[in-house]
C-alpha positions as CSV (number, residue, x, y, z in Angstrom):
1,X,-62.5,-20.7,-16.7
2,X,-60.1,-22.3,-19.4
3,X,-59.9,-18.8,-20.9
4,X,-59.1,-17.0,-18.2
5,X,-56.5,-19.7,-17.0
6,X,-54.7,-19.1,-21.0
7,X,-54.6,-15.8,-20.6
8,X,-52.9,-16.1,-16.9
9,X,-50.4,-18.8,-17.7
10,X,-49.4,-15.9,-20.5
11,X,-49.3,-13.2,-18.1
12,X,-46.7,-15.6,-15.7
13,X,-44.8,-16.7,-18.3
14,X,-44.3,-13.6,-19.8
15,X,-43.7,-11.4,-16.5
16,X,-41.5,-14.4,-15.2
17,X,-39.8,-14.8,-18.0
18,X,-38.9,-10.9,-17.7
19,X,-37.8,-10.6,-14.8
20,X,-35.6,-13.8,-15.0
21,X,-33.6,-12.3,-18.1
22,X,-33.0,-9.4,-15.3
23,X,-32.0,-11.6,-12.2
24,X,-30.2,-13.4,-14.7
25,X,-27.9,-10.7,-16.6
26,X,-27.2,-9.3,-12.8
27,X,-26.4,-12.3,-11.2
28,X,-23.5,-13.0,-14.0
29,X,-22.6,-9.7,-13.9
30,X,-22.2,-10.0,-9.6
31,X,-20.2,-13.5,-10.6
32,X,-17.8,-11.6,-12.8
33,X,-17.1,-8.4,-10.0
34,X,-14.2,-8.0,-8.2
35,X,-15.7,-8.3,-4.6
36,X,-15.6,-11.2,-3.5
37,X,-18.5,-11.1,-1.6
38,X,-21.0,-10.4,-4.4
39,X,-19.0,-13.6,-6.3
40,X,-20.0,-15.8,-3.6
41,X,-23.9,-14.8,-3.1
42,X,-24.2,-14.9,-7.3
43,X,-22.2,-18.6,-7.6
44,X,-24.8,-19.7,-4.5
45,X,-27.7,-18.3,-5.7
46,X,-27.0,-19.7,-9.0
47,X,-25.8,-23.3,-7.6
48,X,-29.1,-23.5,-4.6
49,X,-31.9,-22.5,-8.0
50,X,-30.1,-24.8,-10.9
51,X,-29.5,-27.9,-8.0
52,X,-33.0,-27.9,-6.5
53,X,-36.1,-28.6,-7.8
54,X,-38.8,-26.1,-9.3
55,X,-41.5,-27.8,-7.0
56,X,-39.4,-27.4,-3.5
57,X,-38.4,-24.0,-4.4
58,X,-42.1,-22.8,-5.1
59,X,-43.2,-24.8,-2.3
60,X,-40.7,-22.7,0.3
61,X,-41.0,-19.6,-1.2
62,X,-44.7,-19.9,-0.7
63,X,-45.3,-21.4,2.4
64,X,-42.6,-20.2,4.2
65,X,-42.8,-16.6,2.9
66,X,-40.4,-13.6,3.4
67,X,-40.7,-11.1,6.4
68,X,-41.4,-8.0,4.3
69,X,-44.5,-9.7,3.0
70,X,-46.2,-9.7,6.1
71,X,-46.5,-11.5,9.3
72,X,-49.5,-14.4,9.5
73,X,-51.7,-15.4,12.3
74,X,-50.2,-18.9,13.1
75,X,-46.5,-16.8,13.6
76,X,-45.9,-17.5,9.7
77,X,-45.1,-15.7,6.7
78,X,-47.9,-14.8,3.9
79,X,-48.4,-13.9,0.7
80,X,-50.3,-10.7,0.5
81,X,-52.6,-9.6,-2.6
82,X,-51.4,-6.9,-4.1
83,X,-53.4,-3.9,-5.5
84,X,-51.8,-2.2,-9.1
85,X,-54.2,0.3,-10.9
86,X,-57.3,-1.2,-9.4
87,X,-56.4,-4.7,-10.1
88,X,-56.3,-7.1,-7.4
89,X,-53.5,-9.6,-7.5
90,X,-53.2,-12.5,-5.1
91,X,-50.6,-13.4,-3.3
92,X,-50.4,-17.0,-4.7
93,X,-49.8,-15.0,-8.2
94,X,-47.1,-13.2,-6.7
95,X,-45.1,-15.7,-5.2
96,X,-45.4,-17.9,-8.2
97,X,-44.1,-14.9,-10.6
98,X,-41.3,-14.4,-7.8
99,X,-40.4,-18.6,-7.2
100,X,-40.3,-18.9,-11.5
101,X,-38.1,-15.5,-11.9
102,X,-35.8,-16.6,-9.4
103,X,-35.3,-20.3,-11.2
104,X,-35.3,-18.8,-14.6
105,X,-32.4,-16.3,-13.4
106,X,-30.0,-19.3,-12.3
107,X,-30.5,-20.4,-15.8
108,X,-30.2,-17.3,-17.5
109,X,-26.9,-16.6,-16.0
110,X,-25.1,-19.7,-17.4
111,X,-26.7,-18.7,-20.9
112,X,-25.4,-15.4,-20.5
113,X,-22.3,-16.2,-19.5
114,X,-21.5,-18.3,-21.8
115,X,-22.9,-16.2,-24.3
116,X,-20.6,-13.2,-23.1
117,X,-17.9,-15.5,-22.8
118,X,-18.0,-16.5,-26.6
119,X,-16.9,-12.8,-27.5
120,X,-13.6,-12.0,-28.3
121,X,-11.5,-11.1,-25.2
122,X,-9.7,-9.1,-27.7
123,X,-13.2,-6.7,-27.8
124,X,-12.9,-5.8,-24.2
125,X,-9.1,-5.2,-24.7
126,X,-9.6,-3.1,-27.5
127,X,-12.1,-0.8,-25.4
128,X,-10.2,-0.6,-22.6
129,X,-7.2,0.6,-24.9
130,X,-9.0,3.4,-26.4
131,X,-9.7,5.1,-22.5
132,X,-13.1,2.8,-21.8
133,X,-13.6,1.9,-18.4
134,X,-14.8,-1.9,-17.7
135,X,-18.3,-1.1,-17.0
136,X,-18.6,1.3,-19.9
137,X,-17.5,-1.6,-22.4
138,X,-19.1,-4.1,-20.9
139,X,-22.5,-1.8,-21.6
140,X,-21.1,-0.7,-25.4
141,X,-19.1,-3.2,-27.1
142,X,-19.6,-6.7,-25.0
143,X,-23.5,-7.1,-24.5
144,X,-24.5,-5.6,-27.4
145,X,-22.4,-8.6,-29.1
146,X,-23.5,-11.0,-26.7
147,X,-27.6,-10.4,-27.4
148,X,-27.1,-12.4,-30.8
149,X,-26.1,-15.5,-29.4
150,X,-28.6,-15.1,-26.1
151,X,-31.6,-14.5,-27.9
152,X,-32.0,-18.5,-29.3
153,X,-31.3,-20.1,-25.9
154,X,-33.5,-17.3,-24.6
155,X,-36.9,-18.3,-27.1
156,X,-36.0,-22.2,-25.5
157,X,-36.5,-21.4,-22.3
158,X,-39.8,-18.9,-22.8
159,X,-41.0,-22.1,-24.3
160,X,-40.4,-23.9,-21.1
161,X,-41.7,-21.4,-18.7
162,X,-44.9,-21.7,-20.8
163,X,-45.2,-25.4,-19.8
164,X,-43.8,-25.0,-16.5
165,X,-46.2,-22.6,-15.2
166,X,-48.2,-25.7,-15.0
167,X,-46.2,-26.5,-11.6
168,X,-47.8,-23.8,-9.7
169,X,-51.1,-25.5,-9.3
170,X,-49.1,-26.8,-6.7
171,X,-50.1,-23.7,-4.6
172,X,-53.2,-22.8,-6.8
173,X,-52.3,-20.7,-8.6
174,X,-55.5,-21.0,-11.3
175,X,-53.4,-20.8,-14.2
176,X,-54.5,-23.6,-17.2
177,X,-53.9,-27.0,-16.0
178,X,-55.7,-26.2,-12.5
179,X,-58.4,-24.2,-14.4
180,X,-58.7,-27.8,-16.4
181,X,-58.4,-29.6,-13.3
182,X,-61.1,-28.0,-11.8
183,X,-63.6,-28.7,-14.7
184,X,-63.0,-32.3,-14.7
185,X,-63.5,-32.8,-11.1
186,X,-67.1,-31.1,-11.7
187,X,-67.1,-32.9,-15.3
188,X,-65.4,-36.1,-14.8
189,X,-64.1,-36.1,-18.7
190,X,-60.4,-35.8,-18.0
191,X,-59.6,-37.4,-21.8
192,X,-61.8,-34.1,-23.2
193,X,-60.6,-31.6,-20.7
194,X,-56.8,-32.3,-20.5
195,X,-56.8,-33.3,-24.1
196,X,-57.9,-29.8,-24.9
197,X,-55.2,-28.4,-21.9
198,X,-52.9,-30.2,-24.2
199,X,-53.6,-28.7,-27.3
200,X,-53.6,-25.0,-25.8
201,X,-50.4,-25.8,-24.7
202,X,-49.7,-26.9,-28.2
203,X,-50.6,-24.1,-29.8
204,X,-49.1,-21.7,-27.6
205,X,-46.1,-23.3,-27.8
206,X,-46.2,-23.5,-31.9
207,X,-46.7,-19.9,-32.3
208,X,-44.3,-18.5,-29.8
209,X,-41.8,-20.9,-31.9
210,X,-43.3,-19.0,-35.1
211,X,-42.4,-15.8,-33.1
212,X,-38.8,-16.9,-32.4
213,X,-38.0,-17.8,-35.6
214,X,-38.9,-14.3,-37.2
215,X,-36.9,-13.0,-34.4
216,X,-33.8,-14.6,-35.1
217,X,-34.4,-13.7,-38.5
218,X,-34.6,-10.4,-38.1
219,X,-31.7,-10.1,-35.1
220,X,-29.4,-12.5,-38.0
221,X,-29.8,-9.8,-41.3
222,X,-29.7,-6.7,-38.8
223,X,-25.8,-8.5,-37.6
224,X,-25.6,-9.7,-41.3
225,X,-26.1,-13.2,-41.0
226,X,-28.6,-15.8,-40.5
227,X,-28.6,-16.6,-36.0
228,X,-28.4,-20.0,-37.5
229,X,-25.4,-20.2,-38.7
230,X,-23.5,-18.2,-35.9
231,X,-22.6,-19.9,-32.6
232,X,-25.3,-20.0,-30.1
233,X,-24.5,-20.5,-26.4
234,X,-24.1,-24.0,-25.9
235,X,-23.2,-26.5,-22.8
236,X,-25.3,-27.6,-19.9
237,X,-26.9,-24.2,-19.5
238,X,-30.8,-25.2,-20.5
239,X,-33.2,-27.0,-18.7
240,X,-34.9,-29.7,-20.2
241,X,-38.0,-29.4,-17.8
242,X,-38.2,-28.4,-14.1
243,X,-39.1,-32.0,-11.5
């Protein structure tokens, strides 16, 4: 059961992580558009996910539900399982991968920004000069730029959503720490079982860090210099752990 609760909390972190790099990178890109309208829904979003807590936000999204996921018996909303190549994935799962995507995306979006924001204005200038249209730099001079100083922010928070999946035992989700916590309630050792929990998250933690270094390494000589000595995205745009 520990196994199989490593290799989910992976899985969530990964596919959360994912999609919050996506809801993130639209949701600054919706802050910076001239409609006002789509201004106003990013700057909420962004404001309700970063002032709220992880635990409250999980705990609505899954008890409360959406309407398009299906109406319950008791006049509700529920989680449905969902079916993908002949793998059955619960509903729990699902809302869990959408209430962690939606967080990380708040957070993302102040890393990007500020990360776009650290470019020269003088780049988008320069493209708009030569005949490029906003959206068209944006895609070809700006982001491209922007990636180097996104990407060690971006390894900071993985690290957290691999420790923060840990919150969705909160609606069962079996990940590691409720895998544990159901083997020391059959076991009562909880020094042995969450002292091993610990050093899974330990070690998963230590070689994604491994990973991000060689990243950065690589990201730094392919721009010509080390990620470590160029200027990351700063400010209060990192979490230091979800309540």
């Amino acid at each position: 059961m520990i196994l199989s609760g490593l290799v989910l909390t992976i899985v969530i972190a990964i596919l959360s992580q994912v999609f919050g790099v996506v809801i993130g990178l639209i949701a600054d890109l919706a802050r910076r558009s001239r409609f006002r309208v789509l201004r106003w829904i990013a700057s909420t979003y962004i404001f309700v996910f970063r002032g709220t807590p992880f635990l409250v936000q999980v705990s609505i999204i899954f008890f409360a539900g959406f309407p398009f996921f299906g109406l319950a018996v008791f006049g509700g909303y529920r989680w449905d399982d969902l079916q993908v190549f002949g793998v059955v994935i619960a509903g729990r799962i699902l809302a869990g991968i959408f209430a962690l995507s939606l967080n990380e995306g708040a957070y993302m979006a102040e890393i990007i920004r500020s990360s776009i924001d650290a470019v020269d204005r003088g780049q988008m200038e320069a493209a708009q000069a030569v005949g490029m249209t906003r959206r068209k730099a944006m895609r070809r001079i700006i982001l491209p730029q922007a990636v180097r100083t996104v990407i060690p922010p971006l390894g900071n928070q993985f690290n957290l959503m691999l420790k923060n999946t840990s919150l969705l035992s909160v609606i069962s989700v079996t990940e590691l720490y409720t895998a544990a916590a159901i083997i020391q309630g059959q076991t009562f050792q909880p020094f042995e079982v969450f002292g091993a929990v610990a050093l899974y998250f330990l070690a998963l933690t230590a070689a994604w860090t491994a990973a991000q270094m060689v990243i950065e390494k690589r990201v730094g000589a392919a721009w010509g210099a080390p990620l470590s000595s160029r200027r990351r995205a700063k400010g209060p745009v990192q979490q230091n752990e979800m309540v």
